[in-house]
MARPATOR-399986 format. One record per residue: residue number from 1; x, y, z of N, C-alpha, C in turn; residue in one letter. Coordinates in pm, whole numbers, plus 50000, padded with zeros to 5 digits. Layout:
# MARPATOR-399986
NUM|X|Y|Z|X|Y|Z|X|Y|Z|a
...
END
This chain:
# MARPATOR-399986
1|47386|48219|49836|47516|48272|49793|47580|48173|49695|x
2|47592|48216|49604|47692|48124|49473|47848|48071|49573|x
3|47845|47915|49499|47979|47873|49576|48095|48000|49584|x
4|48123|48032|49488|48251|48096|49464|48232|48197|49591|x
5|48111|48297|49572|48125|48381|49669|48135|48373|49798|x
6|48054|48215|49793|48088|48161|49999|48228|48140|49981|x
7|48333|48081|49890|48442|48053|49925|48503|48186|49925|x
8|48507|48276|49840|48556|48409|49895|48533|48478|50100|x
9|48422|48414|50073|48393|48493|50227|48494|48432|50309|x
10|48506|48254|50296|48545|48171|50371|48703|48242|50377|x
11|48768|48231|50298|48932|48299|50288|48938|48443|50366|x
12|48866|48528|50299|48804|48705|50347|48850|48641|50525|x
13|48722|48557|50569|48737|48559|50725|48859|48518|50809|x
14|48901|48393|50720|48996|48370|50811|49155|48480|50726|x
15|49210|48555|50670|49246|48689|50652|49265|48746|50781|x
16|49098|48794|50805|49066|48883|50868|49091|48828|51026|x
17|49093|48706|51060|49103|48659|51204|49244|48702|51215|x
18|49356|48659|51095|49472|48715|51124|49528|48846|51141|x
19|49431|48927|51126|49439|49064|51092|49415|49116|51271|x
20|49314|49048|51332|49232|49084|51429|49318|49018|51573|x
21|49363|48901|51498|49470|48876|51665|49568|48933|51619|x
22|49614|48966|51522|49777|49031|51504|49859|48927|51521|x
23|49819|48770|51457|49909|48704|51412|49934|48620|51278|x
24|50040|48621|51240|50038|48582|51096|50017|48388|51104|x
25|50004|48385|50963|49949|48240|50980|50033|48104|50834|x
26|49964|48008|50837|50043|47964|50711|50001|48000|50603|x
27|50051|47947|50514|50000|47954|50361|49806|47888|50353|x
28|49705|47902|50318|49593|47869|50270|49614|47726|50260|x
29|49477|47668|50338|49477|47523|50272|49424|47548|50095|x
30|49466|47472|50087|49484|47433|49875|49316|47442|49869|x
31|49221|47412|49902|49101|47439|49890|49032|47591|49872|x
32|49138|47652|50000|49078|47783|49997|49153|47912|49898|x
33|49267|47836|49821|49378|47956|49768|49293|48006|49647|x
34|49329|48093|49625|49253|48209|49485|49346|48115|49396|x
35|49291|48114|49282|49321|48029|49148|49393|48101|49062|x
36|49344|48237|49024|49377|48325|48950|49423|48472|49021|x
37|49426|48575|48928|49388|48689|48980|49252|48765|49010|x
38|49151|48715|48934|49019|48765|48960|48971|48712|49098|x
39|49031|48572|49138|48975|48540|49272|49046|48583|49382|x
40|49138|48612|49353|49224|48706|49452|49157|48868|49479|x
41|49143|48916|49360|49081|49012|49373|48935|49042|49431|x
42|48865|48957|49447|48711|48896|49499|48763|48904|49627|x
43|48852|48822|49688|48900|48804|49826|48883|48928|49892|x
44|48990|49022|49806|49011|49112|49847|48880|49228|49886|x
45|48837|49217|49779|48718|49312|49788|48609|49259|49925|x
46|48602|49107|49949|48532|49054|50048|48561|49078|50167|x
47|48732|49087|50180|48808|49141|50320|48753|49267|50339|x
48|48767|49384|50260|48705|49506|50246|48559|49499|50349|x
49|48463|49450|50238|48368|49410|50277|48326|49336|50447|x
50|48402|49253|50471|48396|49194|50613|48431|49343|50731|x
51|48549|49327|50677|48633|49471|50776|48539|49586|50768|x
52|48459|49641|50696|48389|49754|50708|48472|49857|50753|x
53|48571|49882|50703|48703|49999|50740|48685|50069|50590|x
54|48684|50203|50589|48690|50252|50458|48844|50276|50415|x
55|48837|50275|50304|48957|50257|50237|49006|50452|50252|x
56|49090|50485|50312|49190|50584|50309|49302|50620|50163|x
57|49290|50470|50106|49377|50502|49995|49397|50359|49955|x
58|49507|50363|49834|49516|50259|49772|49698|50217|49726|x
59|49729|50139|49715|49858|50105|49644|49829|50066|49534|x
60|49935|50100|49414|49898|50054|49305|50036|50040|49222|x
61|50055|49966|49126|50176|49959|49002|50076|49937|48886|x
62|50172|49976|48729|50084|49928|48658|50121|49788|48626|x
63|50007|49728|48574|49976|49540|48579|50086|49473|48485|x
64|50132|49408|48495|50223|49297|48385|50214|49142|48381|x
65|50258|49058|48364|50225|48953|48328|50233|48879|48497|x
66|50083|48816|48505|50117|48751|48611|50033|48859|48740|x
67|50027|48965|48707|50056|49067|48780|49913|49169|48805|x
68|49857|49177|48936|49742|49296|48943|49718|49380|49035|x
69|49854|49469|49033|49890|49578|49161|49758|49679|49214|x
70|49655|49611|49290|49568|49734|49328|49535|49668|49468|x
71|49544|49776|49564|49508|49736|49681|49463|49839|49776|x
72|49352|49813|49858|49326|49954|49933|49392|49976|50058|x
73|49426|50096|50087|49458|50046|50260|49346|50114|50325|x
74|49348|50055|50457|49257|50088|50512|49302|50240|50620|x
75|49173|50286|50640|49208|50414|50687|49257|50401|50837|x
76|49194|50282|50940|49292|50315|51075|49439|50245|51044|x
77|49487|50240|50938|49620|50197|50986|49709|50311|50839|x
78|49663|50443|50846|49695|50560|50804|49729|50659|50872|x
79|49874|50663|50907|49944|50789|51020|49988|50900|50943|x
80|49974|51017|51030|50099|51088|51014|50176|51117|51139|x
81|50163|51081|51227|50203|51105|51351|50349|51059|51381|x
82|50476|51131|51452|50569|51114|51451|50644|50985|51509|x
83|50557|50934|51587|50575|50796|51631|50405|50706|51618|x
84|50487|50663|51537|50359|50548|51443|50327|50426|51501|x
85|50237|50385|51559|50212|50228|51638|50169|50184|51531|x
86|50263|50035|51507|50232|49936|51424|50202|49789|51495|x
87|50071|49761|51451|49996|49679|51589|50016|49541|51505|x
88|50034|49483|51373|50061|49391|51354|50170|49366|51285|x
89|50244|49277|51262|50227|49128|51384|50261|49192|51510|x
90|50210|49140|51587|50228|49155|51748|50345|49161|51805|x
91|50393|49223|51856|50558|49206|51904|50656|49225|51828|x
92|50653|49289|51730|50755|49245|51616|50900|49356|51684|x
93|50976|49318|51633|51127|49392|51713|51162|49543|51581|x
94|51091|49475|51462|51151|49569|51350|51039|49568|51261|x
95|51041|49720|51143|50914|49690|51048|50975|49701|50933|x
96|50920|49662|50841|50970|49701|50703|50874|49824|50610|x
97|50967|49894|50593|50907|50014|50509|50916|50036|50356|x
98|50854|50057|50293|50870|50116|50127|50895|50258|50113|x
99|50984|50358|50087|51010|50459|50052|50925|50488|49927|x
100|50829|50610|49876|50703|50610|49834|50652|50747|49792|x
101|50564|50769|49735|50526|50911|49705|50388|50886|49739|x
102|50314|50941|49786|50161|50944|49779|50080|51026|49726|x
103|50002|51007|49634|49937|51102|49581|49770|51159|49638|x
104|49762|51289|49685|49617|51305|49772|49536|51378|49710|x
105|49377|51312|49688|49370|51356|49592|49260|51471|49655|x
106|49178|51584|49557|49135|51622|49638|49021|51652|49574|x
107|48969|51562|49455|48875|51559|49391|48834|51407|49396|x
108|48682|51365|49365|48622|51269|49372|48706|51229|49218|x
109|48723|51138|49180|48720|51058|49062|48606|50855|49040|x
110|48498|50941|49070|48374|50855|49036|48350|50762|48921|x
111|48297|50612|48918|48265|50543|48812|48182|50592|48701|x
112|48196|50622|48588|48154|50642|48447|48246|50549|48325|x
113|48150|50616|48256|48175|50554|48107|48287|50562|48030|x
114|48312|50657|47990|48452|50723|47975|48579|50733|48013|x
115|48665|50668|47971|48755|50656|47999|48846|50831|48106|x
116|48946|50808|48208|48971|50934|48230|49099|50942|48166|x
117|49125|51098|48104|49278|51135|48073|49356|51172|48176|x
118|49435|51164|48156|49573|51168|48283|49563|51329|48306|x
119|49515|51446|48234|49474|51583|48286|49394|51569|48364|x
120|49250|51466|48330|49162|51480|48424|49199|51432|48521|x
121|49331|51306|48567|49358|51278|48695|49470|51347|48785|x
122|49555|51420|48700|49606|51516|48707|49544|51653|48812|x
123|49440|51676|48743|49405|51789|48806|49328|51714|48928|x
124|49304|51648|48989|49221|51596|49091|49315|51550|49186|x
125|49439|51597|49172|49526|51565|49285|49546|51683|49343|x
126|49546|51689|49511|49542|51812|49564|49692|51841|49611|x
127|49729|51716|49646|49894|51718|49708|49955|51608|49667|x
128|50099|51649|49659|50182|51500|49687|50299|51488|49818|x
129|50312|51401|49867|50364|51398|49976|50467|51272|49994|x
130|50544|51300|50053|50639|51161|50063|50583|51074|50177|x
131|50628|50974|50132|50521|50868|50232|50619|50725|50240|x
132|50576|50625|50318|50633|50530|50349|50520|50412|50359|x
133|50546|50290|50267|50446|50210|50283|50521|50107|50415|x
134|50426|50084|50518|50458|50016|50598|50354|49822|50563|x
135|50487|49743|50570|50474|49631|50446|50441|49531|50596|x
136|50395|49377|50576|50363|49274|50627|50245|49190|50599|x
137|50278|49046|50580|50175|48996|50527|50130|48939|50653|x
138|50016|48869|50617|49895|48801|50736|49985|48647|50683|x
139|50034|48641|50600|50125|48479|50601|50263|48472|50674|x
140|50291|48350|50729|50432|48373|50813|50527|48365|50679|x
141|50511|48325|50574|50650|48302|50474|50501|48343|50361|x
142|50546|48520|50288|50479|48516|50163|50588|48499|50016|x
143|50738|48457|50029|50784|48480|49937|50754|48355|49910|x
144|50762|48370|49740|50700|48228|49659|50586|48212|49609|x
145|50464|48304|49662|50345|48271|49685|50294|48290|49524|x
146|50192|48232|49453|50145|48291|49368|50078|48458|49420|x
147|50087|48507|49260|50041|48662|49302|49871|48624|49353|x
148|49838|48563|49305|49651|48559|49330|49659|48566|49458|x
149|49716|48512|49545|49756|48455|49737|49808|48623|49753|x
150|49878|48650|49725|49933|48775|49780|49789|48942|49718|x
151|49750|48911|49619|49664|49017|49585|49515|49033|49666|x
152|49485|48891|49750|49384|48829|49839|49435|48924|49961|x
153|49534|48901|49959|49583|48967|50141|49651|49104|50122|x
154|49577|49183|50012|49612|49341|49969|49725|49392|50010|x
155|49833|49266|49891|49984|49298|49836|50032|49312|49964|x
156|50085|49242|50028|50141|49286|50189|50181|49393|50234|x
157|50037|49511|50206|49999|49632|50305|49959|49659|50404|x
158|50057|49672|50516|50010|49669|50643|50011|49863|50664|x
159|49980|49905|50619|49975|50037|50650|50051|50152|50589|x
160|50002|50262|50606|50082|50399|50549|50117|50510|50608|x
161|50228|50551|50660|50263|50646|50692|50310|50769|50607|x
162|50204|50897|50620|50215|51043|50525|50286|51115|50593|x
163|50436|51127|50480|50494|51259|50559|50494|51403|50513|x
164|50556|51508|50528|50544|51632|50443|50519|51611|50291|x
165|50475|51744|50256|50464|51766|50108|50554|51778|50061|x
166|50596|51689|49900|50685|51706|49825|50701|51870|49813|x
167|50835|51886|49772|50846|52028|49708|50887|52031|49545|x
168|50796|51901|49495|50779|51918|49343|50676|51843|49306|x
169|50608|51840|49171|50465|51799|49180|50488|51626|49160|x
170|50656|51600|49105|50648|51435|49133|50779|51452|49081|x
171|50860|51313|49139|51028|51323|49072|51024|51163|49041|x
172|51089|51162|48977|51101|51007|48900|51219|50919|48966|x
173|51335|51002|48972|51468|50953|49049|51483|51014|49163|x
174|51615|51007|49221|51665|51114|49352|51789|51017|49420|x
175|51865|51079|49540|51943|51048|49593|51843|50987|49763|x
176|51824|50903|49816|51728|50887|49916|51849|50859|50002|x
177|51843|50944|50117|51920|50886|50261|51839|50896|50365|x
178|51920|50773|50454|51794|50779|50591|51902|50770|50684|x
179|51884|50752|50796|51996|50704|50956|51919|50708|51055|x
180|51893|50587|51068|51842|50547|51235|51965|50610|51325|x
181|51844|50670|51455|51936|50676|51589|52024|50597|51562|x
182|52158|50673|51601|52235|50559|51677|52345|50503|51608|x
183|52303|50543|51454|52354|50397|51332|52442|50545|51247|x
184|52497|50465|51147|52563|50534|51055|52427|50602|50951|x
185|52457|50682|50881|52398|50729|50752|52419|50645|50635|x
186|52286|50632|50585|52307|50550|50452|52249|50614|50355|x
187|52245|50593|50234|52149|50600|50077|52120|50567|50010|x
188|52111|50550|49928|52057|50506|49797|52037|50548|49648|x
189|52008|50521|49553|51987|50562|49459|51851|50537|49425|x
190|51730|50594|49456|51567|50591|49401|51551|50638|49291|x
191|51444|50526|49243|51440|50554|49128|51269|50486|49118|x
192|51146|50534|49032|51032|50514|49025|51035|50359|48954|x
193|51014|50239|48987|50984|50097|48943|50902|50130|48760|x
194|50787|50206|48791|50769|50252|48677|50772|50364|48539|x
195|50863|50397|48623|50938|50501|48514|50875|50681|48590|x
196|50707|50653|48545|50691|50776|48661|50597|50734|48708|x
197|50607|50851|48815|50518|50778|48965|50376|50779|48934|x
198|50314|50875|48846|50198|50930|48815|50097|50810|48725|x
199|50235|50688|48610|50132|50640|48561|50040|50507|48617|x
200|50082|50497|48773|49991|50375|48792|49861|50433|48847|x
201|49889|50546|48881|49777|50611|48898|49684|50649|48810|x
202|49682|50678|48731|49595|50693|48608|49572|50546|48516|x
203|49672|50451|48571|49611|50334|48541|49479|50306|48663|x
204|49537|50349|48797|49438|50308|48902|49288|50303|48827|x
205|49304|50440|48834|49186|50544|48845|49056|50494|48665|x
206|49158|50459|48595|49033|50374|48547|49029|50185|48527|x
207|49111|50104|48605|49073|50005|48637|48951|50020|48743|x
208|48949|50064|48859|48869|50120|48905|48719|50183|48883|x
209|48730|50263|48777|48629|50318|48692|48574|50193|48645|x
210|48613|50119|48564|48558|49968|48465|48508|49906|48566|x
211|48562|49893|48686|48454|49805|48775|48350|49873|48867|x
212|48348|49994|48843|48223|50078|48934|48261|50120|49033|x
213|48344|50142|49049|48391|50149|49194|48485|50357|49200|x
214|48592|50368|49148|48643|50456|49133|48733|50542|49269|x
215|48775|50667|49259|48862|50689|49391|48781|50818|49450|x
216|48819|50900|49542|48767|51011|49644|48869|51115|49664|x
217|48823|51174|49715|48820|51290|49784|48908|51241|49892|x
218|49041|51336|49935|49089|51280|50071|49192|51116|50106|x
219|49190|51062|49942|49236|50943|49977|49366|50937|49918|x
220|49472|50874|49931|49611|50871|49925|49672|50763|49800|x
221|49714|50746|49751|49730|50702|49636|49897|50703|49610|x
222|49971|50561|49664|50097|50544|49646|50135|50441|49504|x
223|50242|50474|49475|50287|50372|49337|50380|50302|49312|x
224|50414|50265|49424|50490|50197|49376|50664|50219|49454|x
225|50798|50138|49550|50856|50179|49584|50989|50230|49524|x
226|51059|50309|49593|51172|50390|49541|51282|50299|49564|x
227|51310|50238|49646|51422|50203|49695|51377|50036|49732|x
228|51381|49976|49684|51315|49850|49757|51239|49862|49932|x
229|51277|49782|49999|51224|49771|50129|51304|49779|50212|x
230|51288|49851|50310|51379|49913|50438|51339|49846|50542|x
231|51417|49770|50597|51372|49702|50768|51426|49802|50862|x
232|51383|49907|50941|51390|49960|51015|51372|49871|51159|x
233|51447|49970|51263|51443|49873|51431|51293|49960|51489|x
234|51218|49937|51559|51124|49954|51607|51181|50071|51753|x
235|51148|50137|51809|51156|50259|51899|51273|50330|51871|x
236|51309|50345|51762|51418|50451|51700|51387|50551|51568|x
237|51406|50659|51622|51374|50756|51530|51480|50746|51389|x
238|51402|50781|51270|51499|50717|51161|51466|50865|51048|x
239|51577|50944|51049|51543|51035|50963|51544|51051|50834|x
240|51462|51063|50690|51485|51049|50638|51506|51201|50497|x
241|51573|51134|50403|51626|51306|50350|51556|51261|50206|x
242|51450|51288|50127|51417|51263|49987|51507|51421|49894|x
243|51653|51400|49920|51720|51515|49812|51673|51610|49840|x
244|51617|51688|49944|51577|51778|49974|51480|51836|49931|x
245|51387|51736|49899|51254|51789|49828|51155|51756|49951|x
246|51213|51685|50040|51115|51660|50184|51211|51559|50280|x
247|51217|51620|50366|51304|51585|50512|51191|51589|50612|x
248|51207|51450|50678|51144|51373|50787|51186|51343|50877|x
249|51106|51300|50972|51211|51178|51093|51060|51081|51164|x
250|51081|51012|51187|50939|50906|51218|50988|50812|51293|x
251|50960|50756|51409|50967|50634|51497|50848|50569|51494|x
252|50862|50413|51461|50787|50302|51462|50772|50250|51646|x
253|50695|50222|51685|50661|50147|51786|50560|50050|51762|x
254|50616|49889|51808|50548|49797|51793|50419|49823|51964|x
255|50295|49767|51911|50179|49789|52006|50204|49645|52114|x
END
């Protein structure tokens, strides 16, 4: 095995130990941290690789300086179920959520030569659905981190929760309100980070392509959040209203 790739494995495993007790850990000794973004991205693909979990879907933004938004999630920690067990970190009292669109697709989009047009990714979406990225890193403190450290530990995605189908094929803005049991009603003003939700996806779909790899049938495809990040309390139902293009309600339970 070429150094680089044993040191990928070496990071990949211990990741993955944190993944497997459900506890977060420190920052990387300086030996083992990704340098760049390509070694972050190696990591990542090695975690993949170790975990043998197929990827259910992916998060994505498009890239900017500094910057290489692609990450898979894995398929057991993909709900739709009305009370969602979130098993890591262990014990936690509260989770943090991303307010989100997911895109499902329902055509293969396979590695080739050719670049794809946004019709061709367009038409290979079967649904869109409002969704919630459920966020946490495997580090006890990730703010600060270089992005290479955070793109290694696939952008602090701890999971996805799919809720109903949009009732439009994608909205760029909206009025977002939610209210936990118990609590007052709140909102927001959402608005797509990248203008629309659709183009990190068609960025996905041929970064992806260039490295052989590409997307499926069945897999979920979020872009990016609406509202920054929501810390929700853990065993309280929290309803949420996307302007009436999709109304929810979902309870988190820590495992």
């Amino acid at each position: 095995m070429p150094a680089a790739q044993a040191l990928y494995a070496q990071v990949a495993t211990e990741l993955i130990a944190r993944r497997q007790s459900k506890r977060q850990g420190p920052r990387l000794p300086e030996v083992l941290r990704p340098l760049d973004l390509e070694d972050g991205w190696q990591v990542q693909q090695e975690v993949t690789r170790q975990l043998g979990q197929p990827a259910g879907g992916w998060k994505a933004s498009l890239p900017s300086a500094g910057k290489l938004v692609a990450a898979p999630i894995y398929q057991p920690v993909i709900s739709h179920a009305a009370v969602c067990t979130v098993a890591f970190p262990l014990g936690a009292d509260t989770v943090k959520v991303e307010p989100e669109l997911a895109f499902v697709l329902a055509k293969d989009l396979p590695p080739r030569d050719q670049p794809y047009t946004e019709a061709e990714v367009d038409a290979a979406i079967g649904a869109v659905h409002a969704a919630l990225e459920i966020c946490a890193s495997r580090y006890i403190d990730h703010s600060g981190l270089p992005f290479a450290e955070l793109l290694a530990d696939c952008i602090v995605n701890n999971g996805l929760w799919l809720g109903p189908e949009l009732g439009a094929a994608d909205v760029a803005a909206f009025e977002l309100n939610w209210q936990v049991a118990g609590a007052p009603a709140q909102n927001a003003p959402a608005r797509h980070p990248d203008g629309h939700p659709r183009a990190p996806l068609y960025w996905l779909a041929n970064f992806l392509r260039e490295r052989g790899m590409g997307l499926q049938a069945g897999q979920a495809v979020i872009t990016g959040s609406y509202a920054g990040v929501l810390t929700l309390p853990m065993g309280k139902c929290t309803r949420f209203d996307y302007a009436g293009l999709a109304r929810f309600e979902v309870e988190f339970r820590s495992e």
